[in-house]
N, C-alpha and C positions, 0 to 999 in steps of 0.2 A: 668223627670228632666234633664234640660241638664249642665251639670257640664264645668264649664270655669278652664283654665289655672293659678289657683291660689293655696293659702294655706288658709286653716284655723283652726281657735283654736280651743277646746272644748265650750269656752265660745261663742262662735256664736253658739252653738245650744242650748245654754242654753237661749237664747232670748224669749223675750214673745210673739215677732210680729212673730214666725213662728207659721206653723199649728204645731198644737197638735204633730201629726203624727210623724215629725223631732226631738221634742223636747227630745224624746226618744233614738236616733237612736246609738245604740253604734258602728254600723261597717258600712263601706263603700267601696266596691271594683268598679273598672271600668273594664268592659266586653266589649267595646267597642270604639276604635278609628276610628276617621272619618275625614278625611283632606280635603277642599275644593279644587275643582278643577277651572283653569277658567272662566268655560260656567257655575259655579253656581252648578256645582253638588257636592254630596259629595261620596269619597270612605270612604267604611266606612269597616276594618276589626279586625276580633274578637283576642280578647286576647287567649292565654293559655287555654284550660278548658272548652272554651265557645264556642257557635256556632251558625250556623243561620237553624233557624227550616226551612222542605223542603217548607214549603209555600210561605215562605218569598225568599225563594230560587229561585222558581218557575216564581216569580213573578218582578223580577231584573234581572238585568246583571251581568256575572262576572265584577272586574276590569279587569283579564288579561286573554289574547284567549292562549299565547304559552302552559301551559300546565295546564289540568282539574283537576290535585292534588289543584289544588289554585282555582279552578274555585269557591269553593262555600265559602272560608274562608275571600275574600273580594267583595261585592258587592255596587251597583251605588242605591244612592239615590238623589233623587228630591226635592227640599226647597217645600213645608212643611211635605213632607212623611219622615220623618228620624224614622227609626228603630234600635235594639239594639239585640247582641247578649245574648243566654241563657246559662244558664249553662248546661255543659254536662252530662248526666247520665254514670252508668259504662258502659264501649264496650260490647257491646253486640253479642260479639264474639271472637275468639280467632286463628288466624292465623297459621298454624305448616308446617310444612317441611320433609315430610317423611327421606329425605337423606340430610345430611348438604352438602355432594360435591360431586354429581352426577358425573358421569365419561362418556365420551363420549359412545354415542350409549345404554346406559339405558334410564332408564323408570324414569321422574320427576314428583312427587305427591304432590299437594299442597290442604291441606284440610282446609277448614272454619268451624267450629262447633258455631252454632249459637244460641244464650239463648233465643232469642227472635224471633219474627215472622220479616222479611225481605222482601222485594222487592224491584224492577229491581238493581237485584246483576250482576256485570259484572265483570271481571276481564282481569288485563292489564298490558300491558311489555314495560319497561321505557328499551332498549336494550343499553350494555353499549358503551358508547361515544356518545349517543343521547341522544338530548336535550327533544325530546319528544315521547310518548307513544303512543302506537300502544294496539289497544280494540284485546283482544285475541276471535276467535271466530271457531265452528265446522270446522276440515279441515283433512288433511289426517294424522296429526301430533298431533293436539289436540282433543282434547274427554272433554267435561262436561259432569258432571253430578250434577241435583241438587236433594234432599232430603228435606224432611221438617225442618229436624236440622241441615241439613250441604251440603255445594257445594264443589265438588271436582273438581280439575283440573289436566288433565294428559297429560305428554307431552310423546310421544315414540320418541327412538330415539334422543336424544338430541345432538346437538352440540354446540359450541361457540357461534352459533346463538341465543341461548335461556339464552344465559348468559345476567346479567341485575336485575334490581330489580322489583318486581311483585306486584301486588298491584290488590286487593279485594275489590269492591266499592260498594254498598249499601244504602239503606234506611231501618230504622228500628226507633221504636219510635218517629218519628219526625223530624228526624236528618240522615244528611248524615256522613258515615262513611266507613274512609279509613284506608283498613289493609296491611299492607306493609310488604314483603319478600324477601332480599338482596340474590341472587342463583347466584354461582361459577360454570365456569364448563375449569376443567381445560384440558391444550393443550396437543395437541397430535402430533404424529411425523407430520402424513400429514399436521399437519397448518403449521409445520414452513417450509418457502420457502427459498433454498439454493442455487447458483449461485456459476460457473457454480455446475454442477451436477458432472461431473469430469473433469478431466485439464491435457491435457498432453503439457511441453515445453522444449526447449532446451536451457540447461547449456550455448550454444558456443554462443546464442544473449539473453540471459537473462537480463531484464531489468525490474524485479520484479515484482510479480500477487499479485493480491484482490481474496479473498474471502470475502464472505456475505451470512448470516441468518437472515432471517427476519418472524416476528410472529405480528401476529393480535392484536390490541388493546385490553386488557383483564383487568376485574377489579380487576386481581390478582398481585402481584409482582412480577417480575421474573428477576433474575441475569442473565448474560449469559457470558460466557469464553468459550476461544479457545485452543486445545491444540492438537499439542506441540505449544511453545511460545518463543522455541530459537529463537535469532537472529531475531524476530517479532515480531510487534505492533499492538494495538487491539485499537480502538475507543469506545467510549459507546455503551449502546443499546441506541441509538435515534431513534427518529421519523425521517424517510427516505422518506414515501409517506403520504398522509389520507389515517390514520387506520392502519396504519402497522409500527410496530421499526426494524431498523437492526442492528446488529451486523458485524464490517466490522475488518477483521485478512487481514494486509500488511506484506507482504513476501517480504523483500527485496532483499534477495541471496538467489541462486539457492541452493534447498535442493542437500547432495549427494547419496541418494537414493528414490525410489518410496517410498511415506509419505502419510498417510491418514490423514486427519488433520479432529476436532469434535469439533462440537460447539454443548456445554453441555448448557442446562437451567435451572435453579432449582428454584423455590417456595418453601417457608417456607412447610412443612408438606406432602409435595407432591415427588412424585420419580422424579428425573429427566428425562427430554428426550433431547434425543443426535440424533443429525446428523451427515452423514460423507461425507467427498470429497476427493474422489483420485485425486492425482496428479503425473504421472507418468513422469518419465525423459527419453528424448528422447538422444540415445546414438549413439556415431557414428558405421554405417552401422544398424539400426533399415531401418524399410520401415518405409516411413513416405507420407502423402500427401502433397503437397506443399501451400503454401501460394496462395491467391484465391481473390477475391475480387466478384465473383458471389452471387448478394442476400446479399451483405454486408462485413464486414473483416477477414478472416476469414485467423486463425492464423495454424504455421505449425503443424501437427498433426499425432499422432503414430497409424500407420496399426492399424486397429483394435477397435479402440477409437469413440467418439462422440466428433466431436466440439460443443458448446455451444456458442450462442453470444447472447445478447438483443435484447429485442423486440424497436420496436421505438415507441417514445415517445407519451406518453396519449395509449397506449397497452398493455395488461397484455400477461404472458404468455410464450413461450419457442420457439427461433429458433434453431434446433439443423441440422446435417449431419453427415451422418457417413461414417468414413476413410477407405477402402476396405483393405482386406488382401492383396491385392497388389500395395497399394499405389496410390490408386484413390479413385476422392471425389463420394460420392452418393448424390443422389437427397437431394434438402433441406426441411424440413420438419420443417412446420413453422404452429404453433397455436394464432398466435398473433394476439387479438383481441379489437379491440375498447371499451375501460373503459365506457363508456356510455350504451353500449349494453350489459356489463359484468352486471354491475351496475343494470340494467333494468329486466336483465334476473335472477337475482338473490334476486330482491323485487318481481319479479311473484309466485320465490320458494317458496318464505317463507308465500304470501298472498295465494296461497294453500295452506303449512301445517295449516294456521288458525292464522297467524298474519294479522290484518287489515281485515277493510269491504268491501267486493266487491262491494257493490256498489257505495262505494268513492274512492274508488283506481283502479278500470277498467277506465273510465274513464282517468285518469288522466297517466295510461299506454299507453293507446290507442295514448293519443295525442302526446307523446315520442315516441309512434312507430312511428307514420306518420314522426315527423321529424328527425328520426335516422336511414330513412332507404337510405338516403344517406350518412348512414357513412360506409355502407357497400361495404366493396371491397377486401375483401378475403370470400373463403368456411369458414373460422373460422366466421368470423361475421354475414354470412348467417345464420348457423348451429345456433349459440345465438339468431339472431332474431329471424327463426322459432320456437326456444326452447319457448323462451315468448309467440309468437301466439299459439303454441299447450297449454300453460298453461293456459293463458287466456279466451282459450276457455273451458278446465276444467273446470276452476273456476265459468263461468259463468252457464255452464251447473249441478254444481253440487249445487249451491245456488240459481239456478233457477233465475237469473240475469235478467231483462228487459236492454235494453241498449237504450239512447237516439238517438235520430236521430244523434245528432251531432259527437256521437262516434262512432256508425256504419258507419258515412264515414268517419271518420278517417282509421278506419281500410280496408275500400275498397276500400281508395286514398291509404295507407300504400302497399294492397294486389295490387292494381294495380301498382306500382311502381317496388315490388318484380317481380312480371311477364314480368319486363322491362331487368330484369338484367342477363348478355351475358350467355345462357345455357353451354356453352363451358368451359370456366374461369372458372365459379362460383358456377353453379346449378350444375354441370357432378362431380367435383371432391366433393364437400361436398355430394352427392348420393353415390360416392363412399365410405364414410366413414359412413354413413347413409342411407342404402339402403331404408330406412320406407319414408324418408322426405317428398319426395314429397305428399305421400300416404297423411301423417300427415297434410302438409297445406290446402289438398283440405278437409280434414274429419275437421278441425279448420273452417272453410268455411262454410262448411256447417251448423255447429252449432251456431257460432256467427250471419249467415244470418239471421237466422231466430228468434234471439233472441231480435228484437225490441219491442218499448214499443207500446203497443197496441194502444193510443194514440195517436202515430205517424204514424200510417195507412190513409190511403195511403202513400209510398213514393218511387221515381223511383231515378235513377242514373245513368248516363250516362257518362262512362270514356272511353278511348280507349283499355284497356283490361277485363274490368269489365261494366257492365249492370245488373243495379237492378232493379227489380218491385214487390211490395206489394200490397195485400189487404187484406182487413177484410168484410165477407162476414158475414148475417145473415142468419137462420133458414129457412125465406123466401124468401133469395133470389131465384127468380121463374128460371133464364138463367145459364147455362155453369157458367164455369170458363173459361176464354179465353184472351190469350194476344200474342202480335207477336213483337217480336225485329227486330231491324232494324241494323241488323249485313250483313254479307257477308261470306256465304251466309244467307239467309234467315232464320229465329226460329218461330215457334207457336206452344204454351201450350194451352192444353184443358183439362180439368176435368170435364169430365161430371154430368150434376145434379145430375144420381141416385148413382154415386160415393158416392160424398158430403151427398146424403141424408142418409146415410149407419153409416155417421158419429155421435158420443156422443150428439154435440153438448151441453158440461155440463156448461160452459159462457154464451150460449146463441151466442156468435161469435166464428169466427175459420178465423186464420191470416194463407195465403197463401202467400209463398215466392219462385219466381222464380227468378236466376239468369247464369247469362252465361257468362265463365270465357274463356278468348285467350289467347292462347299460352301457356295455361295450360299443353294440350293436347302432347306436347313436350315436357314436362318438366317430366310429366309421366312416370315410366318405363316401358319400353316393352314388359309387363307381358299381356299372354291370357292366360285363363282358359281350362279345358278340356275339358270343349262342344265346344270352336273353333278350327276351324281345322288347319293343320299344313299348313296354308299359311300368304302369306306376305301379310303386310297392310297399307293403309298410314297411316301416324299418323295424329292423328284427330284435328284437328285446334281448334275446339270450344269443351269446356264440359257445359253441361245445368245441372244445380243443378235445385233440389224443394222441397221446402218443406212445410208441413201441421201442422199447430201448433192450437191443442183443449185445448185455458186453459195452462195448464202448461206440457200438455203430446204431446208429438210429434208423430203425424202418420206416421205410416209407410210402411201400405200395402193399396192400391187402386189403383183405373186402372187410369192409365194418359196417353194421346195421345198426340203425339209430332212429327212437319212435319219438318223434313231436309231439306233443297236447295242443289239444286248444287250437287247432289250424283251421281254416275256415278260407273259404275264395277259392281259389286256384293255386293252392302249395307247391313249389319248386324247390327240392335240395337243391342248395349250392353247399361251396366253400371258397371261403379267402385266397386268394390268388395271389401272393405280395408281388409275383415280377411284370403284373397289368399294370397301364395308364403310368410308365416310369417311373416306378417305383411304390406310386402311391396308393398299388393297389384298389384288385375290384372284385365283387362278388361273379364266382361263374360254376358254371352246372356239369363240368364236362368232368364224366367221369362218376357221374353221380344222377341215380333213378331214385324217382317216388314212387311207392308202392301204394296201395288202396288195401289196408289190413280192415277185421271185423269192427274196429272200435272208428265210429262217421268222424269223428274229431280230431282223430290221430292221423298222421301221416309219417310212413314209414319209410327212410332212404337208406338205401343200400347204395355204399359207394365202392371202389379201389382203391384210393390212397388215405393214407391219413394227414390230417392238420385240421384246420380251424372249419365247422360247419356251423350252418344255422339253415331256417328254413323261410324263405322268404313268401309270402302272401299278396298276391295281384288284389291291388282299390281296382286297375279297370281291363280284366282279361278275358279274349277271348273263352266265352263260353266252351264248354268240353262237354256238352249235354249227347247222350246217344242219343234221344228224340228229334232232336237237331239235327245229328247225320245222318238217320232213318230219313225225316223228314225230305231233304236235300236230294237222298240219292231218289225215292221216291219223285220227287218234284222233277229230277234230270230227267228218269225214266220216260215221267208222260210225256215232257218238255221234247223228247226225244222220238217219242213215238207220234204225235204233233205235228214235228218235221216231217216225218214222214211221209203223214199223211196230207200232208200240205202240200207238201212235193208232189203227192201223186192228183189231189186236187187241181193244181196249176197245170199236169199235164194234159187234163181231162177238160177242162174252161179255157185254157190261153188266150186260144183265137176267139171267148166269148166276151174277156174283159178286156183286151185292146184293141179300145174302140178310136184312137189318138194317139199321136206324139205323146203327148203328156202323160196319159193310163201306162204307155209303153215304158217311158223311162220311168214310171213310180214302181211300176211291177217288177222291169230289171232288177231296181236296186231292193224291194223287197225278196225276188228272188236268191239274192247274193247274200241279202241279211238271212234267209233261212240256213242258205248251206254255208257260211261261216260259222254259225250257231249250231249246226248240227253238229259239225265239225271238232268243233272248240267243246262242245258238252260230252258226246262222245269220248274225248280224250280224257275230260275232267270226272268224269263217270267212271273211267273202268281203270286211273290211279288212283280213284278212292275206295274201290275195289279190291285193286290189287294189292295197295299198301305197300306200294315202290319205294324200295330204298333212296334217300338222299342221294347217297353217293352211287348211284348206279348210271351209266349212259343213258339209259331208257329213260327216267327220270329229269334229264337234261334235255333231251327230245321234246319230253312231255310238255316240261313249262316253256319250251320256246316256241311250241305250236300254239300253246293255249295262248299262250302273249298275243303270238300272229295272227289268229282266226279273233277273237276275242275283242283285237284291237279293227280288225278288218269290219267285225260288226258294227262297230260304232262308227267306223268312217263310211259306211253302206248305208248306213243310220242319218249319216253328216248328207249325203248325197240325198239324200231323199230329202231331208229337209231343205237343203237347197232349193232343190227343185220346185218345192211347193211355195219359198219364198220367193224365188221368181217369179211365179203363176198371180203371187200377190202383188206384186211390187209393178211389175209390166206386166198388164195384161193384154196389153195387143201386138206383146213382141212375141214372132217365132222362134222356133228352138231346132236348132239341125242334128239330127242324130248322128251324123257325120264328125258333126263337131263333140257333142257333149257324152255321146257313150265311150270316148275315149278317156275322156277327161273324167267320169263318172270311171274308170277302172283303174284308172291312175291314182284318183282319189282313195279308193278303196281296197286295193291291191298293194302298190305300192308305196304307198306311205304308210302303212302299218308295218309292212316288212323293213321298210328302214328302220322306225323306231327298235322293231326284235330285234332285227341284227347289230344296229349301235349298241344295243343294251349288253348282248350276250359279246361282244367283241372289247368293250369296256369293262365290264365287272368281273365277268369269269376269268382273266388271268391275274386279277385281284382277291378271286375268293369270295367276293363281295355278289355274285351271282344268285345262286340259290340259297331258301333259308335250309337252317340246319335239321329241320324237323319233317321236313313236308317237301312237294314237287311242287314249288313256287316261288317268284320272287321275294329277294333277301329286302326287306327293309330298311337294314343297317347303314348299308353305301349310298342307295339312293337307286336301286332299282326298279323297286317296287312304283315309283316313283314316276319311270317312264310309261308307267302305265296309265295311274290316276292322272296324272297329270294333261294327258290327250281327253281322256274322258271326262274327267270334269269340263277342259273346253269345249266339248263335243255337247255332251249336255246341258252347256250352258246355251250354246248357239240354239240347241234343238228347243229350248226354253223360250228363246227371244221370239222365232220362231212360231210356237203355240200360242205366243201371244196375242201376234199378229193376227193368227189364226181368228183366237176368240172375239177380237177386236172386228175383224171384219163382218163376224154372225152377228153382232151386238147393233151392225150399222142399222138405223131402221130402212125397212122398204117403202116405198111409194101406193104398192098396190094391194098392201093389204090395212085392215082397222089396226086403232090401238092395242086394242084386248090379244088378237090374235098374233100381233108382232111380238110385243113381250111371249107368250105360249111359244111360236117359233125359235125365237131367239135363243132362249133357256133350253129349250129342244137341241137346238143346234149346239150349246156350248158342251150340256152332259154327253153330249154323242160325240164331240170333238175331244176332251178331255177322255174319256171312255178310250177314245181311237187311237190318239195321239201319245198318249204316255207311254202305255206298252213298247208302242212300233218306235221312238222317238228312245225309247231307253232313260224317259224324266224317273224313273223307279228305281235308278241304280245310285240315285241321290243318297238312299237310303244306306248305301255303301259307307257314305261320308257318317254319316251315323253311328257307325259300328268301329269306323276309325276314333272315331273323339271322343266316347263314351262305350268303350269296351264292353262296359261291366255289366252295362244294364240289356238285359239278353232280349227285348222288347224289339228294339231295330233289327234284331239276329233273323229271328221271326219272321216279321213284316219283308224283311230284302229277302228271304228264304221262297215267301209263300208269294209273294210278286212277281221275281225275277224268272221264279222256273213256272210262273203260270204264264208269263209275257209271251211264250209262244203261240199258247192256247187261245188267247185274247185276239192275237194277230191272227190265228185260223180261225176263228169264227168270224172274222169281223170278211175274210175271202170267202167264207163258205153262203155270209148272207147277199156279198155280191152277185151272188148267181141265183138267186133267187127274185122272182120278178118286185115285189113289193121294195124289194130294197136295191133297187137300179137307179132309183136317185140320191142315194147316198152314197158317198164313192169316199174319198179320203178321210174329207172333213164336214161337209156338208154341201147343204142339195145349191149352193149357192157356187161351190166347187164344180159341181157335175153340169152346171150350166154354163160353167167359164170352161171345161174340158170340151162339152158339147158343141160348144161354138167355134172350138179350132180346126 
């Protein structure tokens, strides 16, 4: 029936030309209005009571899109479809509120208990000063839970942000039905923002301050006073900015003491909360800093204190500096950040904790990022934009997000623009304040990469700091995985078949994402890991991301080959590590081999997992020359056979060179340095040999003997020098062998052994023991450490020592001419030098060489072709002892052999 715009009596239905039906009719209500529109449609919405069943709902439009509380109480009809709404049955549910006024930082519970059977129930937050509603959904902040009689809603942690009216949406019998819940949540000191923070000024140019408290739009009431209020005027709380009221206390005269002044807030029922601002009076002879205009205006201020001034305009935020004890300004230290980026970074927050759907609100982040990231131009705005990319990449990751083509390049036009901007300025000091950050955009990177929609497979991109390539590869695909970028230098990704084949494949497809980010590699901090060694490195221009996505699970372990250009030095695969150095990640190798392919330039890494690679290049690395090892094991061999025969030497002369005490304890202690050396080279010869594992006991044997004997040479070494500095020092004191051949094996026995065994009793249950590559001490902890460390002292004494030595040849004699004393002398020194350095170990100096300048393979050499000749040097120099012409040279010279002769 459709009922017109008029009146009528009773007596019109008493008529006989209606049907039967009317003639009865004692009550008549209307449940439905419906106004025509221009184009001939009608809005048609329901009275009071009444509603429109979901079918009817289903099958129209709302009248209005601004907000879904109306979406279904008016809808669009078509001439001749007009429908009408029903009447309502009772709610078949009941809305409650665990806490009437939740207080910051609890827990908000909102329970539905439902009569009736229900579905797709959703619930949603109309937040206050917003016109519309945001679909609450699983997130780090909210928790559903549904039941067969009732759905719950929890929020943890709540703040200002969750304040708003809440609203329960459903289908049950027919009909939609919305249950609504007004939640307060009252203010706490941190919201309200107070200007400045404190004040110091001077009486002698005073010309009156503001203060100002300002607090967030709240759908509660709140008064606000300032006090004290002598002699000063106070403004309303008004609206100052969107979203926020201040309260603004004018001070016209100078207070005549330091005054705290408090801006109290109070709501009905609630305690108040109060702030406070010193204001301190600058008195004559206080220190004070002077007036400035560096970074803005900056007013005169007492030793001691923080100036305060505003941020500039469309910036949230705090410039502050502070006044030294001695009346100088300090650096300024300014937070002030672009309202757009605040704004941006703070709707990511909240579409985490579970306000809004990610997959209509990524999107429409992304495209703010790409055009916000020219507002960036302090570390404060960086730091906010990266905040938004690390969230957004949460979000997406943690809702399992597909992203369109169009927004994945927004965010790798956005990512390329950030890698545009000056490391110096911008990226150096916001790292400083955030050591993680950078860590944080390349692990954002990596997971937004690869979270395109399947769809959208294939797609490539090509920017000046970013380079993208996808695919979606099937079951059967029969070839590789292979792609090569056309960067500088060179990139090619390979995944081999039987990789791939290893894989679930639970889709049916598997989307492969490789990408390679510039100037990344710079932006990075200069974090290695302990398996790299303690040298320098360039920093890496390019980093290659990859990643393997099955479905909705992301792979993470398989072999991937990857060829570098352009490598030169000593090439090391790594990859990014993000859970190194707490958080802030570091470059490290494990898990990942360089190969030597046909092309000298290229460097080819085969690793087993995937993420972020690059390929690092040693400025100062040990050399890796086979000539070099050739060389070495060569040099042990004679070095070795030498011993030998030195040993069999000494068995055959003994009794012809110990002619004295003296000859006796030099020869001991050179006999001792033979078999330590024979000993320790031996070992070190046949695990260069054998190419013992690291992790093998053998290999822990090996380096703890080489420590032992190695270290014992040098303190055999130590002894012998001694003894000849005695010979110098007192020359008409005895020496008891009694006494000194003990002390001479104490020397040399056991204090090398304590050094090993402290060393291996300290590091090895730290790890910190052996390096990762090789049968030797680890450099990293400081092992390595107790080795040089002894030796260098050793060689240094053995130095002072040779000094004394040449000092003494240099003396003149009495009994011969000028001409031929000079001839002697110089005689004497090349023979002492010649004698002493070998046996004395002055050549392992060379050692330090190869330590501090890696790179240059020149010291490599030289300690290579000395060291393993120093034995040879020392058997010649016994072999011409036994020969008659050369009986008056003994240690050092013929001047020696007559201070031995005469004991």
């Amino acid at each position: 029936m459709e009922v017109l715009e008029k009146s009528w009596s009773w007596s019109f239905f008493s008529n006989s030309t209606l049907p039967q039906s009317l003639r009865y009719l004692t009550d008549l209500s209307i449940t439905t209005e419906c106004v025509e529109n221009h184009n001939g449609s009608f809005n048609c919405e329901c009275l009071p009571g009444h509603g429109w069943n979901a079918s009817t709902c289903y099958h129209h439009k709302p009248c209005r899109d601004s907000n879904f509380f109306h979406s279904y109480t008016c809808i669009i009809f078509h001439h001749p479809d007009i429908g009408y709404c029903q009447l309502l049955p009772p709610v078949p549910g009941n809305l409650s509120l665990h806490s009437a006024l939740p207080s910051p930082g609890s827990t908000l519970t909102l329970t539905v208990l439902l009569s009736h059977e229900a579905t797709h129930l959703g619930w949603y937050l109309q937040p206050v000063g917003s016109q519309t509603s945001v679909k609450l959904q699983p997130g780090t902040q909210v928790f559903l839970g549904d039941q067969k009689s009732q759905s719950v809603l929890t929020i943890a942690n709540v703040s200002r942000d969750w304040a708003g009216q809440y609203v329960c949406r459903f289908m049950s019998r027919g009909f939609q039905w919305l249950l609504h819940q007004v939640v307060e949540v009252p203010l706490q000191a941190n919201d309200v923002i107070r200007h400045p923070s404190q004040l110091s000024i001077s009486c002698n140019a005073f010309s009156g301050f503001e203060l100002r408290c300002c607090i967030p739009n709240t759908n509660r009431t709140y008064t606000a006073s300032w006090s004290p209020r002598n002699l000063s005027s106070t403004t309303a709380l008004s609206s100052r900015t969107s979203g926020t009221q201040c309260l603004t206390l004018v001070v016209p005269r100078c207070p005549e003491n330091d005054t705290k002044y408090t801006c109290k807030l109070q709501s009905p029922g609630l305690d108040p909360v109060s702030i406070s601002i010193s204001v301190s009076i600058i008195r004559d002879g206080d220190t004070t800093c002077p007036q400035d205009s560096l970074g803005g205006d900056w007013n005169v201020t007492k030793a001691g204190h923080i100036a305060q001034i505003p941020c500039p305009l469309n910036t949230v935020g705090t410039v502050e500096r502070h006044c030294g004890t001695k009346g100088t300004w300090g650096p300024i230290n300014s937070s002030c950040t672009d309202e757009r980026l605040v704004t941006m970074f703070h709707t990511a927050q909240l579409l985490l904790a579970g306000q809004g759907q990610p997959r209509k609100k990524v999107p429409k982040l992304m495209t703010q990022l790409r055009k916000h990231v020219a507002a960036v131009s302090s570390p404060s705005d960086l730091l906010a934009l990266l905040g938004t990319v690390n969230i957004l990449a949460q979000v997406v990751t943690r809702a399992r997000t597909e992203l369109p083509r169009e927004t994945l390049k927004d965010f790798l036009v956005a990512t390329n623009d950030l890698l545009e901007l000056d490391p110096n300025s911008i990226w150096a000091p916001a790292q400083a304040q955030v050591p993680s950050v950078s860590s944080a955009i390349l692990q954002a990177v990596e997971s937004l990469g690869r979270s395109l929609c399947s769809n959208d497979h294939p797609f490539s991109l090509t920017l000046s700091n970013v380079q993208l390539q996808t695919q979606l590869l099937g079951p059967k695909t029969p070839e590789d995985y292979s792609i090569s970028f056309s960067t500088h230098p060179p990139l090619r990704v390979q995944i081999p078949h039987h990789a791939l084949a290893q894989l679930d494949w639970e889709t049916g497809n598997i989307s492969i994402t490789s990408m390679v980010l510039r100037k990344l590699g710079h932006i990075l901090p200069r974090n290695f890991g302990q398996e790299l060694e303690d040298l320098l490195y360039e920093t890496p221009d390019l980093v290659l991301s990859n990643s393997i996505k099955d479905g909705n699970q992301t792979v993470t372990k398989g072999e991937i080959i990857m060829d570098f250009g352009g490598t030169r030095g000593t090439p090391t695969c790594v990859f990014w590590n993000h859970n190194l150095f707490q958080g802030a990640g570091a470059w490290s190798k494990e898990g990942c081999e360089a190969r030597v392919i046909d092309t000298s330039s290229t460097t080819r890494c085969v690793c087993l997992h995937l993420t972020s690679f690059s390929i690092l290049m040693s400025l100062h690395s040990v050399p890796d020359n086979p000539a070099l090892t050739l060389m070495t094991q060569v040099g042990l061999g004679a070095s070795i056979l030498a011993l030998l025969l030195c040993l069999g030497v000494y068995r055959v002369v003994w009794s012809a060179v110990i002619r004295n005490k003296i000859s006796y304890f030099r020869h001991v202690a050179l006999l001792n340095v033979v078999l330590c050396l024979l000993t320790a080279d031996t070992f070190f010869l046949g695990e260069s040999l054998l190419s013992l594992s690291p992790h093998s006991p053998l290999c822990l044997a090996v380096t703890f003997l080489c420590h032992f004997f190695y270290l014992a040479t040098f303190f055999w070494m130590l002894a012998q020098a001694l003894i000849l500095a005695h010979q110098l020092l007192f020359i008409f004191h005895h020496l008891s062998k009694h006494r000194v051949l003990p002390i001479m094996f104490i020397l040399g026995y056991l204090c090398p052994l304590g050094f090993a065994g402290a060393t291996l009793g300290l590091y090895l249950p730290q790890g910190q023991y052996l390096q990762k590559d090789q049968c030797w001490l680890d450099g990293k902890g400081g092992a390595r450490y107790t080795f040089v460390g002894p030796v260098i002292i050793i060689v240094g004494v053995n130095g002072l020592v040779l000094a004394m030595a040449v000092v003494k040849l240099l003396r003149p004699s009495l009994s011969e001419g000028p001409q031929t004393e000079k001839r002697q002398a110089l005689l004497g020194v090349i023979k002492a030098l010649l004698i002493l350095m070998p046996i004395f170990g002055l050549t392992w100096m060379l050692g330090l060489a190869t330590l501090m300048d890696g790179g240059n393979e020149v010291p490599h050499y030289l300690f290579t072709v000395l060291n393993t000749s120093q034995v040879r040097e020392a058997l010649h120099k016994r072999l011409c002892c036994i020969l008659p012409a050369a009986s008056t040279v003994s240690l050092a010279t013929n001047d020696m052999s007559e201070l031995e002769s005469s004991k």
